[in-house]
C-alpha positions as CSV (number, residue, x, y, z in Angstrom):
1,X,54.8,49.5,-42.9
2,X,53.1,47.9,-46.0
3,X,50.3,45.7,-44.9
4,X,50.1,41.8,-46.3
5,X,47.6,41.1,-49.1
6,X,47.6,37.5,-48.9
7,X,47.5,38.2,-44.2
8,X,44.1,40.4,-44.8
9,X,42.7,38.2,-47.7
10,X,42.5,35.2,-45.5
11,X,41.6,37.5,-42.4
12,X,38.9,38.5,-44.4
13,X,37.4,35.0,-45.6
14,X,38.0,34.0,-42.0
15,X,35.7,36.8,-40.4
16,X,32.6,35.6,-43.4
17,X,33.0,32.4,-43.0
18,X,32.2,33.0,-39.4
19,X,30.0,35.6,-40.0
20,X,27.7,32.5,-42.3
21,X,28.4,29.8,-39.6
22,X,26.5,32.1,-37.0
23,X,23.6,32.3,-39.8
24,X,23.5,28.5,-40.0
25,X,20.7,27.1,-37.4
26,X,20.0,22.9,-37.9
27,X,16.8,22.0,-38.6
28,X,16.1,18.7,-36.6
29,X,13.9,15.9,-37.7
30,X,11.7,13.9,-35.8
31,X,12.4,10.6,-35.2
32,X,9.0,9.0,-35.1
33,X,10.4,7.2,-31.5
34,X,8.5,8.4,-28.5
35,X,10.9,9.6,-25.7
36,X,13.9,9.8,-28.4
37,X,13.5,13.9,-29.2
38,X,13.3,14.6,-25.9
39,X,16.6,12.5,-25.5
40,X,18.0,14.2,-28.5
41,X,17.0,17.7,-27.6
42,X,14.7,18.2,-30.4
43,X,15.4,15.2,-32.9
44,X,18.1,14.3,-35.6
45,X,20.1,17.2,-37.1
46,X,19.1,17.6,-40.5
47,X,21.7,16.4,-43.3
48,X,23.9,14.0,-40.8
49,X,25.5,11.0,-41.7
50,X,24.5,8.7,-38.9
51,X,25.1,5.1,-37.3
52,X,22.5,2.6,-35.7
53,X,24.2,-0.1,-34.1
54,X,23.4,-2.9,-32.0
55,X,23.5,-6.6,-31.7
56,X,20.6,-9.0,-32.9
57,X,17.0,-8.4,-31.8
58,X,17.6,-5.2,-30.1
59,X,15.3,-3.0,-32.3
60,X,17.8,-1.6,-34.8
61,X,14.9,-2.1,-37.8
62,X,11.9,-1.1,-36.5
63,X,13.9,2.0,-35.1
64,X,15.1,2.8,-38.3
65,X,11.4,2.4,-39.8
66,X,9.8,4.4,-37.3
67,X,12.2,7.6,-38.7
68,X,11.5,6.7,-42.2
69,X,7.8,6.8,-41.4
70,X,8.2,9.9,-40.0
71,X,9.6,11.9,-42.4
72,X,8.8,10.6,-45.7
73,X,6.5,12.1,-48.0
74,X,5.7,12.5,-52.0
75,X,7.6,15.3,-52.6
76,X,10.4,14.3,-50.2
77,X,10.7,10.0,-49.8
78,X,12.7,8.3,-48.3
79,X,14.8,5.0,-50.0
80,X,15.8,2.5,-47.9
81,X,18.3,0.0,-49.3
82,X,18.5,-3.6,-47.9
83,X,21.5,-5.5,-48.1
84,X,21.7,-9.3,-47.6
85,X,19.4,-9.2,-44.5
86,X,15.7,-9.6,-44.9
87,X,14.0,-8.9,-48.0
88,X,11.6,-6.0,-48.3
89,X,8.4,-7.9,-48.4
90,X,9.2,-10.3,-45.4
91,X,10.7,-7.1,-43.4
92,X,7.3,-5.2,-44.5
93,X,5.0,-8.5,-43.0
94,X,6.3,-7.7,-39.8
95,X,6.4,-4.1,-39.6
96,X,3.1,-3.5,-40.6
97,X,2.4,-5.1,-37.0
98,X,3.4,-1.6,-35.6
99,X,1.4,1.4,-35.5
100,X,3.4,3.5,-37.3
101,X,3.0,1.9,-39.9
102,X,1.4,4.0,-43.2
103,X,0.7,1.3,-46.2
104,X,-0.2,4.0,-48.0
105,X,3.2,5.5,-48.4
106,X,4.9,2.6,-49.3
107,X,6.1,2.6,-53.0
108,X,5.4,6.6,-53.2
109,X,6.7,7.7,-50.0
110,X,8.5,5.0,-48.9
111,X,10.8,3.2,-51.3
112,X,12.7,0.1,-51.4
113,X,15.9,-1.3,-53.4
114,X,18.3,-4.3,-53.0
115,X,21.4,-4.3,-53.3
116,X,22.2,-7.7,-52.7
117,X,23.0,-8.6,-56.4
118,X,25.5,-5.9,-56.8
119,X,27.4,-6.4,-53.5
120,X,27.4,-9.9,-53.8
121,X,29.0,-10.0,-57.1
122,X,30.4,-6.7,-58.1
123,X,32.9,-4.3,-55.8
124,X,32.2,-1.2,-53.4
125,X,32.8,0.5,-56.6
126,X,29.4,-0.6,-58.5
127,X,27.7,-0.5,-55.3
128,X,28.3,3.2,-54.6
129,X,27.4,4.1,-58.0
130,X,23.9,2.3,-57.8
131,X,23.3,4.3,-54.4
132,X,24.0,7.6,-56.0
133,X,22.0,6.6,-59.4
134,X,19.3,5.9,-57.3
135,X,19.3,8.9,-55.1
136,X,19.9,11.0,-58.0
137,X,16.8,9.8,-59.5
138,X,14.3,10.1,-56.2
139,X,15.9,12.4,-54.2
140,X,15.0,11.7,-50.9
141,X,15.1,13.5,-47.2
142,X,16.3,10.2,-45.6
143,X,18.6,7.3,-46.7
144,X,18.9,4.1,-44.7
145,X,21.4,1.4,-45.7
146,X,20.4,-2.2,-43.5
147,X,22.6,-4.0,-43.2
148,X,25.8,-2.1,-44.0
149,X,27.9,-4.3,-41.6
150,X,27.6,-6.9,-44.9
151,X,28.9,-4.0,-47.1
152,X,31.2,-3.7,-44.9
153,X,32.4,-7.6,-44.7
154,X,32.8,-8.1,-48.4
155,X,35.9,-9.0,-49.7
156,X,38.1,-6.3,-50.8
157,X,41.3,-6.0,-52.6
158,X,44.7,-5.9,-51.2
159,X,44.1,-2.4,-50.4
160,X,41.8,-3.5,-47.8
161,X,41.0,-1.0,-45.2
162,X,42.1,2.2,-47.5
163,X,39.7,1.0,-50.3
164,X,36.7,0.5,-47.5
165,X,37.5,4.1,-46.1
166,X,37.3,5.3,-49.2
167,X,34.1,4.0,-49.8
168,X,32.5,5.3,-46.9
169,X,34.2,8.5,-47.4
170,X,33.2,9.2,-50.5
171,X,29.6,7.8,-49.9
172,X,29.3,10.7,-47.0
173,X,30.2,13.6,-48.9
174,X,28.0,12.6,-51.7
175,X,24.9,12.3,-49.3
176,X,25.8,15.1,-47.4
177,X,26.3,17.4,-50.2
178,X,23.0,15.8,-51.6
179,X,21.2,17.0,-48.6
180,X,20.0,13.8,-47.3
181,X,19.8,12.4,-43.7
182,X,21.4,9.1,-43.6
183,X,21.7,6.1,-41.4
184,X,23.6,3.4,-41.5
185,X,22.6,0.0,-39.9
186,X,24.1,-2.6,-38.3
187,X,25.1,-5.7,-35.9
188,X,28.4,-4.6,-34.4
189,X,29.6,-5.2,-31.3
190,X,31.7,-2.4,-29.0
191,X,34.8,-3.8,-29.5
192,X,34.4,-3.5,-33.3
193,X,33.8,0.5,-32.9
194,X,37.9,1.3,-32.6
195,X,40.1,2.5,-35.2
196,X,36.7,1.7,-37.5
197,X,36.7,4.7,-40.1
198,X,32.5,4.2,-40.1
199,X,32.2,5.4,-36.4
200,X,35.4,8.0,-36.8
201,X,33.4,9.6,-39.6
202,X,29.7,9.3,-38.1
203,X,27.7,12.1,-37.3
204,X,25.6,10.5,-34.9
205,X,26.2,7.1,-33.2
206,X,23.0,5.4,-31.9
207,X,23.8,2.3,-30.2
208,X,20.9,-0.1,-28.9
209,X,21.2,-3.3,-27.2
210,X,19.5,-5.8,-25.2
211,X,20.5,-7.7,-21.5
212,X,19.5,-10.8,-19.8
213,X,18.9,-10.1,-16.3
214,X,18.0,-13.8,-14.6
215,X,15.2,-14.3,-16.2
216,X,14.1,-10.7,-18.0
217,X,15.2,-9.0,-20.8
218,X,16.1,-5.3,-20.9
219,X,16.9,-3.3,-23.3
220,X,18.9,0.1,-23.8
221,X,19.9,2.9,-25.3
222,X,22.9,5.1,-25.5
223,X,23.4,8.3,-27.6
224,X,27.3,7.6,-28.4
225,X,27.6,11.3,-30.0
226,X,25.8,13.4,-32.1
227,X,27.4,16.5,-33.8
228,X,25.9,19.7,-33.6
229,X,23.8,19.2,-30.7
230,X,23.7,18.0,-27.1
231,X,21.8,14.9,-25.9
232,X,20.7,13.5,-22.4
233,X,24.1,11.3,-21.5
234,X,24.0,7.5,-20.2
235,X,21.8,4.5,-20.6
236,X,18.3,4.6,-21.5
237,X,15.7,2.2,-21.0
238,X,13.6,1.0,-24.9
239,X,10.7,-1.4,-25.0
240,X,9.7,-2.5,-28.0
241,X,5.6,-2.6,-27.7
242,X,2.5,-2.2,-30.6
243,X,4.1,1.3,-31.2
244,X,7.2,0.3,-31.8
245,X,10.4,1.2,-29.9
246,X,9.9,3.7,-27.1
247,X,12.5,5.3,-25.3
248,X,12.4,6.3,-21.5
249,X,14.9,9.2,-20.9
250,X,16.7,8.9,-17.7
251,X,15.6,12.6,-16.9
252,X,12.0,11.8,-17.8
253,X,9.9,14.3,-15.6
254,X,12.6,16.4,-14.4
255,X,11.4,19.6,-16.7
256,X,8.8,21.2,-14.6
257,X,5.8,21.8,-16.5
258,X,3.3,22.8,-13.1
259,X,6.0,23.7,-10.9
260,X,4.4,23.5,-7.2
261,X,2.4,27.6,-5.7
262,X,4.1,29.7,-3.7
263,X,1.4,29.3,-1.9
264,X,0.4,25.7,-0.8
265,X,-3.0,24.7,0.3
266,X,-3.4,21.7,3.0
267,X,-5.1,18.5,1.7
268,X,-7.5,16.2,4.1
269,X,-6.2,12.7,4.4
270,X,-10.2,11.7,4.5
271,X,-9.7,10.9,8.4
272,X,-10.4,14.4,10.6
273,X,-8.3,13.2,13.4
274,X,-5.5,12.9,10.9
275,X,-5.9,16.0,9.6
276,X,-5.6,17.4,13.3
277,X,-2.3,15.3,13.7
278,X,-0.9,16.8,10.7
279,X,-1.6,20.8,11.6
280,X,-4.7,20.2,9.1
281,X,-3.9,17.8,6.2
282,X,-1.3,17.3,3.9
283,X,0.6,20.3,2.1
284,X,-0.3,19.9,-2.1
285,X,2.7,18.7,-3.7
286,X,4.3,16.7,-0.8
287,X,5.9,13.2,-0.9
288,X,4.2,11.6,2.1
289,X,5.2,8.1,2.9
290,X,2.9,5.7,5.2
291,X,5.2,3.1,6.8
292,X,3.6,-0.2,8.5
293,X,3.8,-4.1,9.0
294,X,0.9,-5.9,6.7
295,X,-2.3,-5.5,7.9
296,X,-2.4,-1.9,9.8
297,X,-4.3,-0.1,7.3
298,X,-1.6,1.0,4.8
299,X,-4.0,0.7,1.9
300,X,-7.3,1.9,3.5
301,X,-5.8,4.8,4.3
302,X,-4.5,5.1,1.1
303,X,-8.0,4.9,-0.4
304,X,-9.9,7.2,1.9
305,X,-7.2,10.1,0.9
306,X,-8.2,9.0,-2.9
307,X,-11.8,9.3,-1.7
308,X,-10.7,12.8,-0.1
309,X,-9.5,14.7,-3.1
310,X,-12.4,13.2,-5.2
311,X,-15.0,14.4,-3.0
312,X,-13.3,18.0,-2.9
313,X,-12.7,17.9,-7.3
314,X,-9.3,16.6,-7.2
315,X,-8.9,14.0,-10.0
316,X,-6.6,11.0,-9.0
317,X,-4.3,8.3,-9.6
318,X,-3.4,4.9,-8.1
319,X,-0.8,2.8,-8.8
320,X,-1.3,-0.4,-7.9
321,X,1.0,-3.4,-7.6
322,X,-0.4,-5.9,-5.3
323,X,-4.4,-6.2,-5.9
324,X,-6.1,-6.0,-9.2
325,X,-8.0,-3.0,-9.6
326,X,-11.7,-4.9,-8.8
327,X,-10.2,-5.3,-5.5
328,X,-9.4,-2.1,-4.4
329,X,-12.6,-0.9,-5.8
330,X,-15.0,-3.7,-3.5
331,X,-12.9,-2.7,-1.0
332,X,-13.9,0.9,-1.1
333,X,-17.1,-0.1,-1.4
334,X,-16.9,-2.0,1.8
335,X,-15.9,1.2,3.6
336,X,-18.4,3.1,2.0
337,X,-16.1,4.8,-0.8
338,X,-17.7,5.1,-4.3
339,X,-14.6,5.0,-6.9
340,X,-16.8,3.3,-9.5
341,X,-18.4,5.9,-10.9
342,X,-15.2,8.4,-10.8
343,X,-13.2,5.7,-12.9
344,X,-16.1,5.5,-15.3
345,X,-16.5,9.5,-15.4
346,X,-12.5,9.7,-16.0
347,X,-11.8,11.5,-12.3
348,X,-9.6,8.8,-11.5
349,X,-7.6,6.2,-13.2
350,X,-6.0,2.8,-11.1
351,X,-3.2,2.0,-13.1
352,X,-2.2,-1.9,-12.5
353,X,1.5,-2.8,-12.9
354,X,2.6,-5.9,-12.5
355,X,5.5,-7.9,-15.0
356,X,8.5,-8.4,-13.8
357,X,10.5,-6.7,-16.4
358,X,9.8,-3.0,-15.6
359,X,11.6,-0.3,-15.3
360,X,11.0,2.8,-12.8
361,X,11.2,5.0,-16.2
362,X,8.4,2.8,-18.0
363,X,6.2,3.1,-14.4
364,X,6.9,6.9,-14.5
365,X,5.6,7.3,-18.0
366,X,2.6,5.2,-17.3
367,X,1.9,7.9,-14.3
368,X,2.9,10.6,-15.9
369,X,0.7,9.8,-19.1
370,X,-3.0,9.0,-16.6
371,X,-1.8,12.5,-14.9
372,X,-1.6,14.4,-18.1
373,X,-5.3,12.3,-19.2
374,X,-7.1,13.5,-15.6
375,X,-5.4,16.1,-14.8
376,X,-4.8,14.3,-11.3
377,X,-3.5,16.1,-8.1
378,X,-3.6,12.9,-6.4
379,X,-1.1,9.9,-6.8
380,X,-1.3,6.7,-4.4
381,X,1.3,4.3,-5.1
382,X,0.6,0.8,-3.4
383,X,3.2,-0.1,-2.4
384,X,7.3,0.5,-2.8
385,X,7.9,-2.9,-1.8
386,X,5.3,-4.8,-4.9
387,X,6.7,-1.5,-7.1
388,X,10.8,-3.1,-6.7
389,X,9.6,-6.6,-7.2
390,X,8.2,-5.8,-10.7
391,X,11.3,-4.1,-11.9
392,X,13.9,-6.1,-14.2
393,X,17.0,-7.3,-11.2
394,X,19.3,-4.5,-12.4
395,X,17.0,-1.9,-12.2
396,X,16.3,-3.2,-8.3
397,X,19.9,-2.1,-7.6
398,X,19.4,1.2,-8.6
399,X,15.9,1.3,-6.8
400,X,16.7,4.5,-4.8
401,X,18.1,6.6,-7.2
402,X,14.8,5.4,-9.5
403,X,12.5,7.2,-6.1
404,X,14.0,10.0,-6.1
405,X,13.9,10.8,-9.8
406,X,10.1,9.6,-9.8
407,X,9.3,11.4,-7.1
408,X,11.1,14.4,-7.8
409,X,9.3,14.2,-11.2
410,X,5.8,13.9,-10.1
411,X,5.9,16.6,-7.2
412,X,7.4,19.0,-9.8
413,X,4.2,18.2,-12.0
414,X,2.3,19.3,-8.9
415,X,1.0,15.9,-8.0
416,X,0.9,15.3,-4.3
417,X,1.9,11.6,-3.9
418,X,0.7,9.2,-0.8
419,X,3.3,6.0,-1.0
420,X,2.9,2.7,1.4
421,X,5.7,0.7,2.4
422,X,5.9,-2.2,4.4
423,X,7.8,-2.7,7.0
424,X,8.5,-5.6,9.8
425,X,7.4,-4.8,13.2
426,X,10.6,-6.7,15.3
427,X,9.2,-5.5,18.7
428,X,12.9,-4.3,19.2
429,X,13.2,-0.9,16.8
430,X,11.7,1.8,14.8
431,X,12.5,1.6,11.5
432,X,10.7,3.4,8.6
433,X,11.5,1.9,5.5
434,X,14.1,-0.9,5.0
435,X,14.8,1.8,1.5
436,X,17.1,4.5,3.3
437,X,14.4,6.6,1.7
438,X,12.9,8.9,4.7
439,X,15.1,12.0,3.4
440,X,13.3,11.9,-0.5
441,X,9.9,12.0,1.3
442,X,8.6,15.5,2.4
443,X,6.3,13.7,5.4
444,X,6.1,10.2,7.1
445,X,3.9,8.8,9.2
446,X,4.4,5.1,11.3
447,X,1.8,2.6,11.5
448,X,2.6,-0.1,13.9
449,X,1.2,-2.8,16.4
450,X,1.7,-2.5,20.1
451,X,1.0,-5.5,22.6
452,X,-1.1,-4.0,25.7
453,X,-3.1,-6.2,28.2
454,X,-2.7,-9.2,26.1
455,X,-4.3,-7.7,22.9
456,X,-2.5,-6.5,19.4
457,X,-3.5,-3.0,19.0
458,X,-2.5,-0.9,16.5
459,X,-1.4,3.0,16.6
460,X,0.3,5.7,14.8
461,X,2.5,8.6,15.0
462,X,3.7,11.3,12.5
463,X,7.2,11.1,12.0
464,X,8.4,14.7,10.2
465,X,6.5,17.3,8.1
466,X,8.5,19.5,6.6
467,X,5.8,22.2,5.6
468,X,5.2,23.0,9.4
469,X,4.4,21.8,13.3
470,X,2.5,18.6,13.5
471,X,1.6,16.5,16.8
472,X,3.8,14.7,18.5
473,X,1.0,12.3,20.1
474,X,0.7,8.5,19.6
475,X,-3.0,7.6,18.8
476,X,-4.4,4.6,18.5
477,X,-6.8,4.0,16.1
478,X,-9.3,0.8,14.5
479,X,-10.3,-0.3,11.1
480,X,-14.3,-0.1,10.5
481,X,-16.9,-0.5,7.8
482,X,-15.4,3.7,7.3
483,X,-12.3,2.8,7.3
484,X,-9.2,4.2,9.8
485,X,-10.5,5.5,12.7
486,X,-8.2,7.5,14.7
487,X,-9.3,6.5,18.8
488,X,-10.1,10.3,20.9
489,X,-7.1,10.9,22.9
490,X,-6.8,8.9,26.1
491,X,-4.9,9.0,29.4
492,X,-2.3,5.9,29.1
493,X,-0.6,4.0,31.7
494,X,2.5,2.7,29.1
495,X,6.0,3.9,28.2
496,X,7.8,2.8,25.0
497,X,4.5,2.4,23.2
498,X,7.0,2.5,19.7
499,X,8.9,-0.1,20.5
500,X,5.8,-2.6,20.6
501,X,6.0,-3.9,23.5
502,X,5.3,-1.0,26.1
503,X,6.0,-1.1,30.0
504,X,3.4,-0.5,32.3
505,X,4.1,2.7,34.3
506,X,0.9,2.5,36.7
507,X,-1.5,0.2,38.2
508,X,-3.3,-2.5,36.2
509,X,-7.1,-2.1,35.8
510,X,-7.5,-5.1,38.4
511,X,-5.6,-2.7,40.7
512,X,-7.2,0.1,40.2
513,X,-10.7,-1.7,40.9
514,X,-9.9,-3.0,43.8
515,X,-8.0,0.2,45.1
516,X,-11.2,2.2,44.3
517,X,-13.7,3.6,47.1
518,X,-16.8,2.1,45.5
519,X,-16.5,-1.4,45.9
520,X,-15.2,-1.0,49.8
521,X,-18.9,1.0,50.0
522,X,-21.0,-2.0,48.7
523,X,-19.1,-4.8,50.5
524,X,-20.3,-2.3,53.9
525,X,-23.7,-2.1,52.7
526,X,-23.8,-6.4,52.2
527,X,-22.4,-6.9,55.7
528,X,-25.1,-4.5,57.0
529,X,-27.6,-6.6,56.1
């Protein structure tokens, strides 16, 4: 049977043009935005046609800038075309605020045109011809258009919404096929993306915007798509700082890059009678929690396990939310802890967070940043409780999901992390945390008051370890000028010493003096005589 020509012709141009599109491999371009490549896998694919969105004040510009900044040089500019929005110069004033910012590059580099002449009195017509006279002419890597939402407002003919799509159809190919990476910015709003040819035809849709949350203001980002490459999915936190905007992936920290020994040593707490408790310290790269009403020691124990890993050449970190860092430094001193001179030799860093805007990704960058700068092994955070009440409200409702990630991320960079929570004492119950937390933590140990012969005492018990045996005891223990003192085990009369308020199980110590042998002997020896 004869074979088909025309059948093996387009087999054959089927099979090369697969054969080239397995050759093809996307360059990607940075975007200038820290915590955006990471988000994007790598950066922008080279040559795409691309969208940034958003509504007023929620960092479309200064985005677009910072990837302009990035990638424009003298052989390669980039033009950046503005459209009825700001002028140039007054747009320039304010970004030069940023550190990205090169002054140098702009006018060689960096290049500016308006358009606003041409749109405002010619059609979509003259104003695609300027673009490509002008890009024919500099030939740049990257193309911004701000704002194309006025392009895309101006009056059209009865045509309409053909002669628009047109526009933007042809203005794709011609940017594409001149190899340049362009992005398009904008105010729209979400309900404006459907049936709009601009987002059908988009490469990559980058859509920012900002929330009011009572009284804070948040700020996201959302990968919409981006052809030819995956991305992290969801929401991500932005702030907009002297940087710039900076993006906080929601998987921030979950790549290990110091994933934990096979082997794990133990690490002293700083108190030996601890240690003893805990089958001889803390395992490196645990999530211990240490659980207790205000006032039992949550913080000076925290400090002495600082002191502990500084002594034995283990950098560290604390994050503080409650007392400036002068305060937990005189306190140290007080116990007889020196963290003065590690801070000012770079051993330890006390990081002090405290607006009421944050968000747990922002407070795991500023960790994961001072671990990468010491090299810490140590990480105190003081405490859960102040660490919720400086996030923005909405991020408060996701607080537990926000622990696990953080701690997830820290332990997988081989940080062991010592966190405090405070707890009520109700004289009635147990609890640990009113989080729901005690399964993200490796260990936990309680810290609690107990009512016994009309004084407030305080003791503690370790809850779990996971890394091996550990006592069971309940010690008692005292606050000195050295700090936590765990109290030499002692005989005790009492039953229920958790819940507070123990029960006496034997005689009182009035009994038991007048029960004993001794004073019957003297009384004897007094009537003798």
């Amino acid at each position: 049977m004869a074979k088909n020509p025309r059948a093996a012709a387009e087999r054959k141009l089927a099979n090369n043009v697969a054969s080239q599109r397995a050759k093809v491999a996307i360059r990607k371009l940075p975007t200038g935005v820290r915590g955006l490549d990471d988000i994007l896998h790598g950066g922008i694919p080279e040559f795409s046609f691309n969208v940034i969105a958003g509504m007023p004040g929620s960092g479309k510009t200064t985005m677009a800038h910072q990837i302009l900044f990035a990638n424009a040089t003298a052989e390669k500019p980039a033009l950046f075309f503005t459209v009825l929005g700001e002028p140039a110069i007054k747009m320039l004033r304010y970004q030069q605020q940023f550190s990205f910012f090169d002054g140098s590059k702009v006018g060689t580099a960096v290049r500016f045109s308006n358009l606003s002449d041409i749109v405002l009195h010619q059609d979509l017509d003259a104003v695609l011809a300027e673009i490509i006279k002008q890009v024919t002419a500099i030939n740049p890597c990257v193309v911004m258009v701000d704002s194309f939402r006025t392009v895309m407002r101006k009056p059209q003919s009865a045509a309409g919404e053909m002669e628009m799509q047109s526009f933007i159809q042809q203005l794709t190919q011609f940017l594409t096929s001149w190899e340049a990476t362009t992005f398009l910015v904008g105010e729209f709003g979400e309900e404006e993306t459907h049936g709009n040819p601009l987002f059908t035809i988009a490469d990559g849709l980058f859509w920012l915007s900002q929330k009011t949350e009572r009284n804070s203001v948040v700020r996201k980002l959302q990968v919409v798509k981006v052809r030819g490459s995956g991305s992290v999915p969801g929401l991500h936190t932005v702030r907009i700082n002297e940087n710039g905007l900076q993006a906080f992936s929601r998987t921030l920290g979950f790549v290990l890059k110091n994933p934990k020994p096979a082997k794990r040593r133990r690490l002293s707490m700083g108190i030996p009678d601890l240690d003893k408790m805990m089958g001889g310290g803390v395992l490196e790269g645990d999530s211990l929690l240490i659980a207790g009403p205000s006032g039992t020691g949550k913080t000076a124990l925290a400090t002495q396990f600082i002191a502990a890993g500084l002594r034995n050449g283990e950098p560290g970190i604390m994050a503080i939310f409650e007392e400036r860092p002068k305060g937990y430094t005189e306190r140290a001193d007080a116990f007889g802890l020196d963290l003065k001179t590690p801070l000012e030799k770079g051993n330890l860093e006390i990081i002090y967070l405290r607006p009421l805007d944050l968000s747990v990704d922002e407070t795991m960058q500023e960790i994961l940043d001072a671990v990468e700068r010491v090299g810490a092994k140590r990480l105190v955070i003081d405490s859960l409780v102040s660490l919720e009440m400086a996030l923005a409200p909405g991020f408060r409702e996701d607080f537990r999901e926000s622990l696990y990630r953080l701690i997830v991320a820290l332990t997988g960079a081989g940080v062991t992390i010592l966190s405090t929570v405070e707890v009520e004492d109700s004289f009635t119950g147990f609890s640990f945390s009113h989080y729901t937390i005690s399964f993200l933590t490796d260990d936990i140990i309680r810290m609690r008051y107990v009512e016994i012969d009309g004084q407030l005492r305080k003791v503690m018990v370790v809850i779990k370890m996971r890394g091996g045996n550990h006592s069971k005891d309940i010690r008692e223990y005292v606050i000195t000028d050295k700090g936590v003192v765990v109290i030499q085990p002692r005989s005790t009369d009492y039953d229920g010493l958790t819940t507070g308020i123990p029960t006496r199980t034997g005689p009182s110590p009035q009994q038991k003096a007048e029960a004993s042998p001794e004073p019957k002997a003297r009384a004897k020896s007094r009537a003798a005589k």
